[in-house]
C-alpha positions as a printed NumPy array, in Angstrom:
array([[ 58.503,  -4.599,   4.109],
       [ 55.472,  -3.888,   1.566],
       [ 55.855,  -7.567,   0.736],
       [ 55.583,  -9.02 ,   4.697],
       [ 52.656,  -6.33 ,   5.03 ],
       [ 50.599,  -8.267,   2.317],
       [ 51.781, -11.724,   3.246],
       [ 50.565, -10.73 ,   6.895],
       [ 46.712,  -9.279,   5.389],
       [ 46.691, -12.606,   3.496],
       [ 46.916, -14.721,   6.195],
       [ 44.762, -12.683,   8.306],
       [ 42.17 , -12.782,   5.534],
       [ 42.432, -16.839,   5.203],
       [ 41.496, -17.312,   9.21 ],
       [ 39.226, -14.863,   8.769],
       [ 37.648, -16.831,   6.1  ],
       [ 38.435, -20.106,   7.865],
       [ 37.034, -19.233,  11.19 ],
       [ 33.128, -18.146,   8.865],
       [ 33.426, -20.991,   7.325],
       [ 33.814, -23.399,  10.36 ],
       [ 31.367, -20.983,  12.208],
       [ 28.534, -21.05 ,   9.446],
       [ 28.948, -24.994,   9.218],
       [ 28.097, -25.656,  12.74 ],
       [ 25.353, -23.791,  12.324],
       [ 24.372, -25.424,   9.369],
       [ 24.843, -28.68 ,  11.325],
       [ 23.023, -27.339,  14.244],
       [ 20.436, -26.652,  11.902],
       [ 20.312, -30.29 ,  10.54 ],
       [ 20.484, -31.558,  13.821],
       [ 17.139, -29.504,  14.868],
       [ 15.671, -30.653,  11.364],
       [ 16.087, -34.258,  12.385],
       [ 14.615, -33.907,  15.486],
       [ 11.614, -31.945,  14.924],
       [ 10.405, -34.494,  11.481],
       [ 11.735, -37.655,  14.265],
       [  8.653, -36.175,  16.424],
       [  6.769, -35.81 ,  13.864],
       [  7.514, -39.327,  13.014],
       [  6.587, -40.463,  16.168],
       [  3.642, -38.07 ,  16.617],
       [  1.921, -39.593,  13.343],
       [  2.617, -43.179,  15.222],
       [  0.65 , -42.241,  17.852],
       [ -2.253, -41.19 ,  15.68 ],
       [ -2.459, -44.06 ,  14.017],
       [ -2.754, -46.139,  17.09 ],
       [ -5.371, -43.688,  18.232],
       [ -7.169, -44.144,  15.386],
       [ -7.022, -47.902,  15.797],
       [ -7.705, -47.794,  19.165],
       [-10.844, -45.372,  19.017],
       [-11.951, -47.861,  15.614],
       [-13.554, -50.348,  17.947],
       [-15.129, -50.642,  21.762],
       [-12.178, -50.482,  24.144],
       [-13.149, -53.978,  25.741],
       [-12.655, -55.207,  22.242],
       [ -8.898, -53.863,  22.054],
       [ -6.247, -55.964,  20.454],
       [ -3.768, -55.944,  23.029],
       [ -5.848, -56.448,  25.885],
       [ -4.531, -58.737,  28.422],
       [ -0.881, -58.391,  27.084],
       [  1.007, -56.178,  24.836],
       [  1.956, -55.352,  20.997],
       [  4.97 , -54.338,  19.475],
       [  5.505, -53.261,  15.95 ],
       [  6.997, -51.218,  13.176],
       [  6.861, -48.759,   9.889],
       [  7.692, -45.522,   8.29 ],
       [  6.14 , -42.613,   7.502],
       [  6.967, -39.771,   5.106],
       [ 10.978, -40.257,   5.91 ],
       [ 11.63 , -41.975,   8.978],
       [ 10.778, -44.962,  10.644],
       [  9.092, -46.061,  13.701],
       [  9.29 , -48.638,  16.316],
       [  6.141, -48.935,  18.997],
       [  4.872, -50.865,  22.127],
       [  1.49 , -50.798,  23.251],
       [  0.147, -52.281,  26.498],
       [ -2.426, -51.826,  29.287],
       [ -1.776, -49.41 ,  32.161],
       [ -1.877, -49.677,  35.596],
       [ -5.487, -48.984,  35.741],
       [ -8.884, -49.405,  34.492],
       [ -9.598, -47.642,  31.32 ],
       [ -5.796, -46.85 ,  30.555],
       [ -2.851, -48.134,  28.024],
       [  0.613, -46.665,  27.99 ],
       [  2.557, -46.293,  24.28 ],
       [  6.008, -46.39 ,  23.832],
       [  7.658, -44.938,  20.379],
       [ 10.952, -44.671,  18.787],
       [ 11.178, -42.78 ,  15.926],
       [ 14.343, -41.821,  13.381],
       [ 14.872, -39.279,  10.779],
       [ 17.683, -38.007,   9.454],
       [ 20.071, -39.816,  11.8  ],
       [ 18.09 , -38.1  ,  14.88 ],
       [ 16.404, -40.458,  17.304],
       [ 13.683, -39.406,  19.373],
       [ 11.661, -41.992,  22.246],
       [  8.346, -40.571,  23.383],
       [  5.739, -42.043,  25.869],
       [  2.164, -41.282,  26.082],
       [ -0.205, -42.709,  29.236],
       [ -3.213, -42.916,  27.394],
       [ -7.076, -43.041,  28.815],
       [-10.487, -43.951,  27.932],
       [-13.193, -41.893,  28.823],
       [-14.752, -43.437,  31.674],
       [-17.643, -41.433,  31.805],
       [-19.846, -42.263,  28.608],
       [-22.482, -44.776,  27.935],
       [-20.689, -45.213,  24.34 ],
       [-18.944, -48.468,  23.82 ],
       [-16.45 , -46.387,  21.339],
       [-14.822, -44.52 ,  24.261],
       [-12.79 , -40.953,  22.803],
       [ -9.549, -42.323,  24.124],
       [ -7.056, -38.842,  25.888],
       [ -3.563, -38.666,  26.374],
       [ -3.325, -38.448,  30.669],
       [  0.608, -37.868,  30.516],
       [  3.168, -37.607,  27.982],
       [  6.884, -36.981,  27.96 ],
       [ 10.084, -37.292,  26.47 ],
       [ 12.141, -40.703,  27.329],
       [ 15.647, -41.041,  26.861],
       [ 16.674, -41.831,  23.32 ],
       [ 18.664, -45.1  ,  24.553],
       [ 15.347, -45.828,  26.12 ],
       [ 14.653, -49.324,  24.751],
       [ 11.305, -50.393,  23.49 ],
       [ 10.917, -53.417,  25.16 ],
       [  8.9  , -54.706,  28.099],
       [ 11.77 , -54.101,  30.826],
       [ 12.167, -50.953,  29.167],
       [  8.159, -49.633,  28.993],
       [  8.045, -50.902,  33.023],
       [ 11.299, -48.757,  33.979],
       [  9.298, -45.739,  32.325],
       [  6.569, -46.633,  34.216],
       [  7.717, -45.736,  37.609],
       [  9.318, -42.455,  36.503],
       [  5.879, -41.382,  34.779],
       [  3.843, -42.591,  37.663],
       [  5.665, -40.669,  40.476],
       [  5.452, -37.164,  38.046],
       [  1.763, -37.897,  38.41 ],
       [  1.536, -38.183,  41.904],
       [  3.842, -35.294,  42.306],
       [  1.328, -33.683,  40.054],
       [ -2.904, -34.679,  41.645],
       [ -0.854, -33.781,  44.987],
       [ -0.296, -30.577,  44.152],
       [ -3.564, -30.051,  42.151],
       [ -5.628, -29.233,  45.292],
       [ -3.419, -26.239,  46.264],
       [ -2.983, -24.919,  42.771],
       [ -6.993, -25.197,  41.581],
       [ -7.771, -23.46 ,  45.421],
       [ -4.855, -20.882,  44.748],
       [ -6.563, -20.554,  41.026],
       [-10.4  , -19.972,  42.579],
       [ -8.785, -17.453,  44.594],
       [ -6.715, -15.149,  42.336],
       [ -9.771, -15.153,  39.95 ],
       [-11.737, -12.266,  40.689],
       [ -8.204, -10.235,  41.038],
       [ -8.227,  -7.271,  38.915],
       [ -4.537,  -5.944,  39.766],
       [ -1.056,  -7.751,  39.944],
       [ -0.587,  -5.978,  43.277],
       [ -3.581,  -7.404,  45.272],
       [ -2.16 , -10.996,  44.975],
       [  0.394, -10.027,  48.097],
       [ -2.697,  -9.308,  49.876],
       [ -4.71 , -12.276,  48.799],
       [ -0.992, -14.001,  50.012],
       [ -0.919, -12.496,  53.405],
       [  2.624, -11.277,  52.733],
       [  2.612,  -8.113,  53.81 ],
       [  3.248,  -4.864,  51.801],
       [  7.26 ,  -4.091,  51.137],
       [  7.948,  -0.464,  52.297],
       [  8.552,   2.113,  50.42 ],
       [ 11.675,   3.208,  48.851],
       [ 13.211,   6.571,  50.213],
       [ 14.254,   8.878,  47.651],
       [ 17.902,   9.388,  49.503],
       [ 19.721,   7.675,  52.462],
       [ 19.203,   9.861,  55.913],
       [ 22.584,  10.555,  57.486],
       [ 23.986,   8.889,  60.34 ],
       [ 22.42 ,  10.422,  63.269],
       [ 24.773,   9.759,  66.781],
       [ 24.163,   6.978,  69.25 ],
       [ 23.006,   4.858,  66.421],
       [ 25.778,   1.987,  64.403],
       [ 27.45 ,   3.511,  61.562],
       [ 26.946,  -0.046,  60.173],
       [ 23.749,  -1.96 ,  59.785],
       [ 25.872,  -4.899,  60.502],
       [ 26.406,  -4.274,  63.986],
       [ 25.586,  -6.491,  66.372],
       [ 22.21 ,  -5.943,  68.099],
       [ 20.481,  -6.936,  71.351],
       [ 17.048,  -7.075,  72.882],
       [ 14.095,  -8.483,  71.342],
       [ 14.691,  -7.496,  67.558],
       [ 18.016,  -9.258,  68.121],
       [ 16.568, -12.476,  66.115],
       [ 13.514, -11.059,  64.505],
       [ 11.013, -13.787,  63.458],
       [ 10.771, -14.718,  59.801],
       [  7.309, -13.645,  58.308],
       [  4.214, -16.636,  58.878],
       [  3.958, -18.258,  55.41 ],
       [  0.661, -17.695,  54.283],
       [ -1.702, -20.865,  54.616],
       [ -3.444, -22.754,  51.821],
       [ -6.263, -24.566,  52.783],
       [ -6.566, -27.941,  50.885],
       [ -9.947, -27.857,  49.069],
       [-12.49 , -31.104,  50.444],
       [-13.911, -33.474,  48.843],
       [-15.447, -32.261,  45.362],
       [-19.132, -31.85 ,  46.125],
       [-20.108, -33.416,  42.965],
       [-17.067, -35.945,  41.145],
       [-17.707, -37.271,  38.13 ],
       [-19.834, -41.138,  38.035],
       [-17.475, -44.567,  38.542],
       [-17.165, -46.509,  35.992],
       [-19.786, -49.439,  37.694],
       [-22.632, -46.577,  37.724],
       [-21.814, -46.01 ,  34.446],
       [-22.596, -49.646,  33.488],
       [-25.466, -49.672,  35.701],
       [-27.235, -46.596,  34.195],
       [-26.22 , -48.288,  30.5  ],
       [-28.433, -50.975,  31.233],
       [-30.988, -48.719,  32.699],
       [-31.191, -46.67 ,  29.527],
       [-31.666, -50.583,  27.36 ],
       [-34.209, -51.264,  29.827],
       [-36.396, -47.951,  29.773],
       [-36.29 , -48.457,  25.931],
       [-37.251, -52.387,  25.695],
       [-39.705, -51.331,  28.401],
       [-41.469, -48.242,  26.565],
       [-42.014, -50.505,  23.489],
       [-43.82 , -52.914,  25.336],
       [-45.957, -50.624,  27.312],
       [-46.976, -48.889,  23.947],
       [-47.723, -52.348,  22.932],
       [-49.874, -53.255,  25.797],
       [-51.686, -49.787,  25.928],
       [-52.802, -50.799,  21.92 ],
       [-54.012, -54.149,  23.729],
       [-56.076, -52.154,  25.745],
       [-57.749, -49.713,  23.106],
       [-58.406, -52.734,  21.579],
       [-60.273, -53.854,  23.932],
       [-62.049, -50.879,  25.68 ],
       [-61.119, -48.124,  22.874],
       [-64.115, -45.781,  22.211],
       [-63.805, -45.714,  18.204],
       [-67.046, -46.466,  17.021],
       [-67.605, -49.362,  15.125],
       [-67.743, -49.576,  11.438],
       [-69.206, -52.37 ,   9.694],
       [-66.394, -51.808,   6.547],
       [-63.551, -51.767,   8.775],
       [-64.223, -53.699,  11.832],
       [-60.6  , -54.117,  13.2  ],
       [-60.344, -50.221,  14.001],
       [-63.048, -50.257,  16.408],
       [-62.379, -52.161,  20.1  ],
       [-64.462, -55.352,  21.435],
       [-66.416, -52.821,  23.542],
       [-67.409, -50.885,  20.637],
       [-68.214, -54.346,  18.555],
       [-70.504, -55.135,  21.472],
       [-72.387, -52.532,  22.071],
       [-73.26 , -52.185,  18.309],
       [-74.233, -55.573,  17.697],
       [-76.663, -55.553,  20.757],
       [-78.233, -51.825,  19.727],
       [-78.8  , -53.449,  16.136],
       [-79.887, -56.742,  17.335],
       [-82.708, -54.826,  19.615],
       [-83.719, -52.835,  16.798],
       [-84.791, -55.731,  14.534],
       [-86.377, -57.221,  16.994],
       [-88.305, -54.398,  17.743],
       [-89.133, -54.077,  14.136],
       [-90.135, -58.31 ,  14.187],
       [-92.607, -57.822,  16.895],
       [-94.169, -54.825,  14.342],
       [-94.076, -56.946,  11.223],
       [-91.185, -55.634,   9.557],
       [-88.337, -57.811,  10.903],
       [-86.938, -60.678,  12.373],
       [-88.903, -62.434,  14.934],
       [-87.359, -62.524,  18.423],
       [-87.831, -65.129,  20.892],
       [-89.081, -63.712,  24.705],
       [-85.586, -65.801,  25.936],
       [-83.251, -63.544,  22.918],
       [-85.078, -60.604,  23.729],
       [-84.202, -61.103,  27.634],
       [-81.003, -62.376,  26.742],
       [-80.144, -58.697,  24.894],
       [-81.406, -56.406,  27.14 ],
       [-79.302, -58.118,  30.196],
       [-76.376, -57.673,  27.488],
       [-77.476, -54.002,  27.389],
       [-77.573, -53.4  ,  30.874],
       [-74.065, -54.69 ,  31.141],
       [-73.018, -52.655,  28.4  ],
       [-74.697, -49.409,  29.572],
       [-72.177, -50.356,  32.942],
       [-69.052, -50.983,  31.47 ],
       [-70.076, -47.191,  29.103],
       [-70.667, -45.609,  32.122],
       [-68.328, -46.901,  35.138],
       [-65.28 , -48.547,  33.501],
       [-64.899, -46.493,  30.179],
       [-64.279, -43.221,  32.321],
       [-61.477, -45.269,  34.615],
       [-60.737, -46.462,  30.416],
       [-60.108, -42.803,  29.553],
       [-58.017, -41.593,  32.683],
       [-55.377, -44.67 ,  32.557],
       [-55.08 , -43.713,  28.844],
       [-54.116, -40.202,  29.754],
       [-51.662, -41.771,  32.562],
       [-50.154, -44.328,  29.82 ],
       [-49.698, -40.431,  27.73 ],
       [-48.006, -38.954,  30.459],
       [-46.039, -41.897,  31.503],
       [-44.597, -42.621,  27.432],
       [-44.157, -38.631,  26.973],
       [-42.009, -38.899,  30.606],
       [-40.051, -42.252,  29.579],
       [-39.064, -40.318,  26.105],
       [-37.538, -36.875,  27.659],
       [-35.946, -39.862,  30.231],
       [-33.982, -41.648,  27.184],
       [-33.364, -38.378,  25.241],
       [-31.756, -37.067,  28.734],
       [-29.536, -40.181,  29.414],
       [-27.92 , -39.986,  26.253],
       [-27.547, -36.699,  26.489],
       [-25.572, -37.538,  29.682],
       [-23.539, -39.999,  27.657],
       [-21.621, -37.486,  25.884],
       [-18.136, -36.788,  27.675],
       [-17.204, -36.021,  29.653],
       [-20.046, -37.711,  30.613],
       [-22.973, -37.603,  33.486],
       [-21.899, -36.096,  37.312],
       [-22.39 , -39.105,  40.019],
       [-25.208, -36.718,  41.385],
       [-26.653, -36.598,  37.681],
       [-26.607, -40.137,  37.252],
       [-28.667, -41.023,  40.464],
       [-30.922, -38.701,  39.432],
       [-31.35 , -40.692,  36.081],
       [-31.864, -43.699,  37.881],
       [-34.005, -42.274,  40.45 ],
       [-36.752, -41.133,  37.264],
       [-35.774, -44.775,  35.71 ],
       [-37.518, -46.274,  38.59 ],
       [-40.419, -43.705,  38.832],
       [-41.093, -44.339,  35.409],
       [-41.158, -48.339,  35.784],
       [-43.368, -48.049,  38.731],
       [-45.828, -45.818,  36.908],
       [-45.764, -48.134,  33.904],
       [-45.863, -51.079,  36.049],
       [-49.006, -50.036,  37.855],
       [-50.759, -49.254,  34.525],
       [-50.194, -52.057,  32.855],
       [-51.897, -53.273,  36.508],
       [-54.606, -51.471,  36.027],
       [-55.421, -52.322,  32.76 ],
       [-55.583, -55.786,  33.551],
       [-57.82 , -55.19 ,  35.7  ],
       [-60.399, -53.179,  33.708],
       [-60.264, -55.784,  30.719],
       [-61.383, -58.528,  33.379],
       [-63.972, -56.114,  34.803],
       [-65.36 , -55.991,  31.183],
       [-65.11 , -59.407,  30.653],
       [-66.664, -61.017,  33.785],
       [-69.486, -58.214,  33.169],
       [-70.566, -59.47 ,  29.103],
       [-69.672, -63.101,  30.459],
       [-72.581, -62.922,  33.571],
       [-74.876, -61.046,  30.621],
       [-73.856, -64.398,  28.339],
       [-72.804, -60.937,  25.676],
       [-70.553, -63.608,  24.305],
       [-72.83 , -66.245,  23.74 ],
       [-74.962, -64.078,  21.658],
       [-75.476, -65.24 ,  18.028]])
């Protein structure tokens, strides 16, 4: 009897051991099986960063699958990897398909990926738009990527269609200090309270709340759902990708432009500047300047011939300077001051087409300028070539002013 006792605690003892042991190895294989999954994401993950990388390495019209597709393979840390990269349905997008394996775990992941529309950058910051899990039988291939497709583009129309009602129902709950006001924010009305005990059955009324009524409360009406208005158009969206070019070209041209407008403004102070001339540095002074020198000097020794102590003059040199005078004396007094007012504009207009570049690429950076914000950049693009446009007009016109003026004095025929 003491001998079938301890047989019997024996064997009890061996399935008790037998049932930890098969217990704590599918947990250690559970474990395993987690293991491999989690570094088989991480697999793929690192995959995808690479590509990113890649992609993000050069100007997105510059890609190296454009047009068509690339497949390809490697490992990292250890598993392996197996990839397909191709364009997406739409502008700006390219959708990645990755198998990766560690320790005997497969996993197939698929990222919609997107270029940022909205910058003035050729190296566009490339975002992932959707992502999800595939099936791991899922295979890698063309048929396979344009299967995936159709599942991943239906979860995003599912998900922009409901984006109206869940950013409105957002803007609403936001100023809601309390759980409880969100029923009233809802319309659903107020549950009532609970009584402390049940009232007794009082007589005439059903001892069942099951009976059977009549009257108007017979089918009582369900309560109205509350409504959800659909938000309208956003006031403000974000600039299409054609602006975008548009105002890229606008930015090249307000720079190009501002360099030659600084360029012809120095034309002009060469011309009409006021610097006074120096006879050991004659380039920094303008022809005006030159001019009007060389006829105050030529004067004065001719004033000092006539006395004896200078050159002699002739009667015709002597009328021949002062008429060069006189036409100096008008461009000093009625062009210089028109001179000095278009070089104040030609300030204004250089100071305006500087905060106008520094602004647009300011705009550039994502997620880049508001359609609003870019017509507004245009709008001062123009202002600023018509102001520079009517300068540069302008100036043209007081150089020939000076011109024909020294030319009917014969200034330039003066030895």
């Amino acid at each position: 009897m003491i001998s079938a006792i301890a047989i019997a605690t024996l064997v009890l003892l061996a399935l008790m051991g037998l049932v930890i042991h098969m217990l704590s190895r599918q947990t250690y294989s559970e474990l395993l099986r987690i293991d491999g999954f989690l570094r088989a994401v991480a697999v793929a993950e690192a995959c995808h960063a690479r590509l990113l990388a890649r992609l993000e390495g050069a100007p997105w019209e510059q890609r190296w699958f454009k047009g068509s597709s690339d497949a390809g393979s490697d490992d990292w840390k250890d598993g392996t990897y197996d990839f397909l990269i191709a364009d997406g349905p739409k502008p700006f997008e390219a959708d990645l398909l990755v198998r990766a394996v560690a320790l005997r775990s497969r996993v197939v992941l698929f990222w919609r990926l997107r270029a940022d529309p909205f910058t003035l950058s050729p190296y566009r910051h490339v975002q992932t738009l959707f992502f999800t899990h595939a099936e791991s039988e899922t295979p890698v291939t063309l048929p396979g990527l344009d299967r995936l497709r159709r599942e991943v583009d239906d979860a995003i129309g599912v998900r922009e269609g409901n984006r109206g009602w869940a950013e409105d129902t957002e803007r609403r709950f936001e100023p809601v200090a309390q759980v409880g006001q969100i029923a009233s924010i809802l319309g659903v009305p107020a549950a009532p309270p609970i009584p402390d005990s049940i009232p007794p059955v009082t007589p005439g009324q059903p001892s069942s709340p099951q009976a059977p009524r009549s009257g108007p409360e017979a089918a009582p009406s369900l309560p109205a759902l509350p409504a959800f208005p659909l938000p309208g158009a956003v006031p403000n969206p974000p600039a299409t990708p054609p602006g975008l070019q548009q105002l890229a070209g606008t930015r090249a041209r307000v720079r190009n432009r501002r360099v030659a407008f600084r360029t012809r403004m120095d034309e002009l102070n060469a011309k009409l500047g006021e610097a006074p001339f120096n006879p050991s540095n004659p380039i920094a002074s303008s022809v005006f300047t030159r001019m009007q020198y060389d006829v105050a000097k030529k004067l004065a020794d001719c004033s000092k011939g006539a006395l004896g102590g200078g050159q002699d003059c002739t009667p015709e040199e002597v009328a021949k300077l002062q008429s060069c005078n006189t036409a100096v004396g008008y461009v000093d007094n009625t062009i210089r001051p028109k001179v000095n007012a278009l070089q104040q504009r030609a300030w204004d207009a250089l100071k305006e087409s500087d905060t106008l570049e520094r602004d647009m690429d300011a705009a550039a950076e994502p997620p880049g300028p508001t359609s609003a914000q870019a017509d507004g950049l245009e709008r001062r693009a123009g202002g600023v070539d018509d102001e520079e446009a009517d300068i540069v007009s302008k100036a043209a016109d007081l150089e020939a002013q000076m011109d024909n003026a020294f030319k009917a004095a014969s200034c330039y025929d003066l030895k």
